[in-house]
C-alpha positions in Angstrom: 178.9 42.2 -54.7 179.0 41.0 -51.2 179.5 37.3 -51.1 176.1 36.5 -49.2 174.0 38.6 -51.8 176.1 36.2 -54.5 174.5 33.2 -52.5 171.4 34.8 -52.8 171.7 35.5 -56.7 172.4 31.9 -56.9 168.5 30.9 -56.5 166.8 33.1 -58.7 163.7 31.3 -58.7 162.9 32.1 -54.9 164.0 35.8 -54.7 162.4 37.0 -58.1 159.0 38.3 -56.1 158.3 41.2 -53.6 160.7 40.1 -50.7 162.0 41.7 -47.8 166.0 42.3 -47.2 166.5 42.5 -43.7 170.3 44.5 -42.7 171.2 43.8 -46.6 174.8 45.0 -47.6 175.4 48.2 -49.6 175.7 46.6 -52.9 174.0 46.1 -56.1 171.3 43.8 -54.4 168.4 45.9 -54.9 169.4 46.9 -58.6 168.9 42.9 -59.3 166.0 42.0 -57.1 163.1 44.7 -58.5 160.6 43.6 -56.6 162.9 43.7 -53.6 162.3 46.2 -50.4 165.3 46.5 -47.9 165.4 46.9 -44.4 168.5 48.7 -42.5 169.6 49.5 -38.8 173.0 51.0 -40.1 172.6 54.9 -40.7 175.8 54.9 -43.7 174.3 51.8 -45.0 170.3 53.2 -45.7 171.8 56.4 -47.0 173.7 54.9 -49.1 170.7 52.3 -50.3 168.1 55.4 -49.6 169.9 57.6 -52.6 170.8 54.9 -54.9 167.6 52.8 -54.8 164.9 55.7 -54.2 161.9 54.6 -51.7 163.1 50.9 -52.0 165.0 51.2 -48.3 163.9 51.2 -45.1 165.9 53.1 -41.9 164.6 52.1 -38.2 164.3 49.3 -35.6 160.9 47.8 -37.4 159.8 46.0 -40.4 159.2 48.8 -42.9 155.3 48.1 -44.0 156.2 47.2 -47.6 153.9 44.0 -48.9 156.0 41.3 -49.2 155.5 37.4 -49.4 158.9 36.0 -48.0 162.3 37.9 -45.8 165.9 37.0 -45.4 167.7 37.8 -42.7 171.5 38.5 -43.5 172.8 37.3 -40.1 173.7 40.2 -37.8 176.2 39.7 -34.8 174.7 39.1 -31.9 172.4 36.1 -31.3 169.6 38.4 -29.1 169.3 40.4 -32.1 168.9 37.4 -34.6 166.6 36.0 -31.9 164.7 39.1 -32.5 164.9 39.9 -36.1 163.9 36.4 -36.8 161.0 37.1 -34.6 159.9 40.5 -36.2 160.3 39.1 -39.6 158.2 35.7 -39.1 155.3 38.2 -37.5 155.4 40.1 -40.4 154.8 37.1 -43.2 152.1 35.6 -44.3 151.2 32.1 -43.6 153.1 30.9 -46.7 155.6 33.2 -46.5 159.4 31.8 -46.1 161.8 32.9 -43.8 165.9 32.8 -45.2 168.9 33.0 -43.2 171.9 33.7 -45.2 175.4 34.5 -43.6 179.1 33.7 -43.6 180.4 30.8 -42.1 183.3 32.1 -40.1 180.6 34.6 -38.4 178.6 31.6 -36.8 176.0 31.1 -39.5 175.1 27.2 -38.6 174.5 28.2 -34.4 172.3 30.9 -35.6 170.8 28.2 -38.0 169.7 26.6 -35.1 167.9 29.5 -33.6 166.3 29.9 -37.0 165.0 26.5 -36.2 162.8 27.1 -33.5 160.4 28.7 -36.6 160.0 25.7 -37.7 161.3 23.1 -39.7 164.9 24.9 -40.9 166.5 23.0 -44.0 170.1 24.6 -45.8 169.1 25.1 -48.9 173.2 26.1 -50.1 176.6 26.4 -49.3 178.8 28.6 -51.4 181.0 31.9 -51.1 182.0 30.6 -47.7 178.5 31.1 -46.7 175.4 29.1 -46.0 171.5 30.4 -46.8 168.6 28.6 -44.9 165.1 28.3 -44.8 161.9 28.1 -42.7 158.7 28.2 -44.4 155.7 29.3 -43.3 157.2 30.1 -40.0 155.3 30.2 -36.4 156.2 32.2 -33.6 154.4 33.4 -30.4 157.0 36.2 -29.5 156.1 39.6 -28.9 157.4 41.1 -32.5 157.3 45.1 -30.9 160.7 46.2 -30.1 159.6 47.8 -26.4 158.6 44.5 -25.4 162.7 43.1 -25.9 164.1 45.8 -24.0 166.5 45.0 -21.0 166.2 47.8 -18.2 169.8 47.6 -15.6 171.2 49.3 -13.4 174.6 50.2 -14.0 176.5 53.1 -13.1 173.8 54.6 -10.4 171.2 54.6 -14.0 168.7 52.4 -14.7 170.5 51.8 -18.5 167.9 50.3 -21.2 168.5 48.1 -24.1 167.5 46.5 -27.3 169.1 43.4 -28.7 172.2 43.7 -30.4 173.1 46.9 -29.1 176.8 46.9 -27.9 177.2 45.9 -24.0 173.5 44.8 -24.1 172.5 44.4 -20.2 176.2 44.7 -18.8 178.9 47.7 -18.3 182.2 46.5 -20.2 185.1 47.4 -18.4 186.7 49.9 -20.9 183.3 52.0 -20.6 183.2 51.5 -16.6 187.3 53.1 -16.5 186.1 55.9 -19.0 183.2 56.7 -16.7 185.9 56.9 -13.5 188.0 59.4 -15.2 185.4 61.7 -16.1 186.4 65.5 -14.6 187.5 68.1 -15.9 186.1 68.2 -18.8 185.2 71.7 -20.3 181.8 73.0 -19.7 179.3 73.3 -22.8 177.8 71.0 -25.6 179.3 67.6 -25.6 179.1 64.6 -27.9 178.8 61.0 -26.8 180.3 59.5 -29.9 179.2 55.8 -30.7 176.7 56.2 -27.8 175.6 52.4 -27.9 172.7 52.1 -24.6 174.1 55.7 -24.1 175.5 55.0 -20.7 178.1 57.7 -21.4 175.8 60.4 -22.1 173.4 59.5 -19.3 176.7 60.0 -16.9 177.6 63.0 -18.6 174.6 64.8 -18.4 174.1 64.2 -14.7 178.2 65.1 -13.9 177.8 68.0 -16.5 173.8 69.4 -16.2 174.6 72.8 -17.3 176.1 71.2 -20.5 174.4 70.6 -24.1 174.3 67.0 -24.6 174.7 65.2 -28.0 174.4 61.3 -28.3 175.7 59.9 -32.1 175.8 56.3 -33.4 175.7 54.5 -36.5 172.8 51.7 -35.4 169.3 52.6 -35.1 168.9 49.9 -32.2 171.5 52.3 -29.9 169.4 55.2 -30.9 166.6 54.0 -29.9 168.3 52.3 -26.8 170.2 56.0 -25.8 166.5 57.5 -25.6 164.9 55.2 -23.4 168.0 55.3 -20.8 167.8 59.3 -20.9 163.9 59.0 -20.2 164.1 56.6 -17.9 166.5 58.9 -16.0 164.7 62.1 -16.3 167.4 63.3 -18.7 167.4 65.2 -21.9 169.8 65.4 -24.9 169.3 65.1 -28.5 170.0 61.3 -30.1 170.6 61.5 -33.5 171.7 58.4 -36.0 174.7 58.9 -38.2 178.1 57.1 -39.6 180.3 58.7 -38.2 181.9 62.0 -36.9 180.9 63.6 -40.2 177.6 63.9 -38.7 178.3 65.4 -35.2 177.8 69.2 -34.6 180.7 71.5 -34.9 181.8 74.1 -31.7 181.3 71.2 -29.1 183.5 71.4 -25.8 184.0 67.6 -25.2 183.8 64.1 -27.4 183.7 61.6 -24.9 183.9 58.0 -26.5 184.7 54.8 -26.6 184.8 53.9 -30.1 184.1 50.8 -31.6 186.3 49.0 -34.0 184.3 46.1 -35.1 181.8 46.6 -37.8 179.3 43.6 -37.4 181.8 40.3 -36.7 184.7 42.2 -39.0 187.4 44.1 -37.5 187.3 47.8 -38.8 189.4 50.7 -37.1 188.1 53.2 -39.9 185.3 54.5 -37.8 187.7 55.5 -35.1 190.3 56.5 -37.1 188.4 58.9 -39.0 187.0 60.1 -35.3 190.6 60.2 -33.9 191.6 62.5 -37.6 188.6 64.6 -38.2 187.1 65.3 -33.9 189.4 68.5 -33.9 187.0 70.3 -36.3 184.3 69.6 -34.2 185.9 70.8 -31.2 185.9 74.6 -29.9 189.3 75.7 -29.2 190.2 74.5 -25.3 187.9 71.4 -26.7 188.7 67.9 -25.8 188.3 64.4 -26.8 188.3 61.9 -24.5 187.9 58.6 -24.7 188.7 54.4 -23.9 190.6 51.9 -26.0 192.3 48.4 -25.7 196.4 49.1 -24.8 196.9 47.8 -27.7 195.6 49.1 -30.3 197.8 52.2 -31.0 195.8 55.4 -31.1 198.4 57.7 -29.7 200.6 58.6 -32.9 197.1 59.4 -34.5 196.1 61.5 -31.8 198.9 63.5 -31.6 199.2 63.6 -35.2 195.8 65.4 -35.3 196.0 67.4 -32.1 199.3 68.1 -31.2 199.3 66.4 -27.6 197.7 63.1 -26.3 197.9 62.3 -22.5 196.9 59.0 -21.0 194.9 59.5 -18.1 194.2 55.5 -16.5 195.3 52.6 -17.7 193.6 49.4 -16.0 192.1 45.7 -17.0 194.1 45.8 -21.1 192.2 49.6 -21.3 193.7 52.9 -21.5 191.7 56.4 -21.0 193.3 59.0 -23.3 192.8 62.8 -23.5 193.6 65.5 -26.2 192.7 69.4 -25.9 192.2 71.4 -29.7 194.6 74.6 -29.2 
């Protein structure tokens, strides 16, 4: 059991009625809390939730529209997407209703109990697990709840790039994705992937440099999703977005994998996903196919690469970034 459900378990006279989960763990959490409905941005997560606990989990970048008297927030990441979860969940309760905040310590739980604050009076109700759970009831809040109304239009890279809260690189171009998107030739003509496609800033490149290519945009979150459709609209673009964990659920026969991968899964370091990607991207690629992507210098992705591909060449290195390249045979 995760240690902020335990926190949770610890007050079973609040969570007993119909209550809303917001980005709850995989865990038993549901299986305790009946009357519980859950709410998830993470594609593995929901599935996993989705088949255990039938009907009882909700997929998207909205408040599922499950009756419920009271939400907790399980604290996400970034602070614009607890500004607007907290937002979206206090629009969504009745006047009664009580808002929780639970998360751990070490991944900033008392600053984001201050934006929890602003609903109202915010009191910590416990401290335990090496987390903290907090409270606002009945809370107030004049905020536009709709997701199109928190969206962050820039441009960046000759696009006008559109954003939700939360979503990685939210209203900026990091600088591993900026090197990635200068060492962009040459890649082989036909349907490509833009793994992890975050605002999908990649894609949006690739489909201009490439428009006689297929384009694919995968990631995990549904906020990116969401985020990769708008900046392909807003650009007169087209590609199909899809949400999955992982490069389990890319197409097969693609020409390209362009990426640059994430290795943080919410505050927690976590090279699986990329690992995985970096192992399992040659059965997704045609022969002559190539992967291509960004990654910190340090972080040593070359013995996996040519351990899955036979060959890894580094094409730029600037700024602690390195762009590497690897062609199936």
């Amino acid at each position: 059991m995760d240690p902020r459900s335990e926190v949770l378990l610890r007050h079973p006279e609040r969570f007993g009625g119909p209550l809303l989960l917001a980005g709850l763990p995989a865990d038993e959490l549901l299986g305790v809390l009946p009357a519980a409905h859950g709410w998830s941005w993470h594609a593995g997560e929901a599935e996993h939730l989705a088949a255990r606990y039938p009907e009882r989990c909700s997929f998207g970048i909205e408040p599922p529209a499950a009756e419920v008297t009271d939400a907790v927030l399980f604290l996400p990441k970034s602070r614009e997407a607890t500004e607007f979860l907290l937002t979206a969940l206090a629009r969504r309760l009745p006047a009664t209703g009580n808002l929780y905040l639970v998360g751990e310590k070490k991944a900033g739980i008392e600053r984001a109990a201050r934006q929890l604050g602003a609903f109202g009076s915010a009191s910590k109700l416990d401290s335990a697990r090496h987390c903290q759970l907090w409270v606002v009831q009945g809370p107030q809040s004049d905020a536009d709840p709709r997701p199109d109304a928190w969206l962050q239009r820039q441009p960046l890279a000759a696009l006008e790039v559109v954003s939700l809260p939360g979503v990685f690189s939210h209203g900026r171009l990091d600088v591993g994705t900026a090197l990635l998107l200068e060492h962009l030739d040459g890649l082989p003509e036909g349907p490509v992937l833009d793994f992890g496609c975050g605002a999908g800033v990649i894609g949006a490149t690739l489909a201009r440099r490439y428009p006689a290519s297929t384009l694919h945009l995968l990631d995990v979150d549904a906020f990116a999703v969401a985020s990769s459709r708008q900046t392909l609209a807003a650009n007169g673009l087209t590609g199909t977005v899809s949400a999955g964990d992982g490069i389990a659920a890319a197409p097969t026969g693609l020409a390209a994998i362009v990426s640059n991968p994430p290795f943080h899964s919410g505050v927690k370091t976590d090279y699986r996903t990329t690992e995985t990607l970096l192992a399992e991207a040659v059965r997704h690629l045609r022969p002559g196919g190539e992967l291509r992507l960004v990654a910190n210098s340090f972080l040593r992705y070359p013995p996996l690469i040519e351990a899955a591909f036979g060959n890894c060449r580094t094409l730029a290195q600037r700024d602690g970034f390195k762009v590497y390249s690897a062609r199936r045979r």
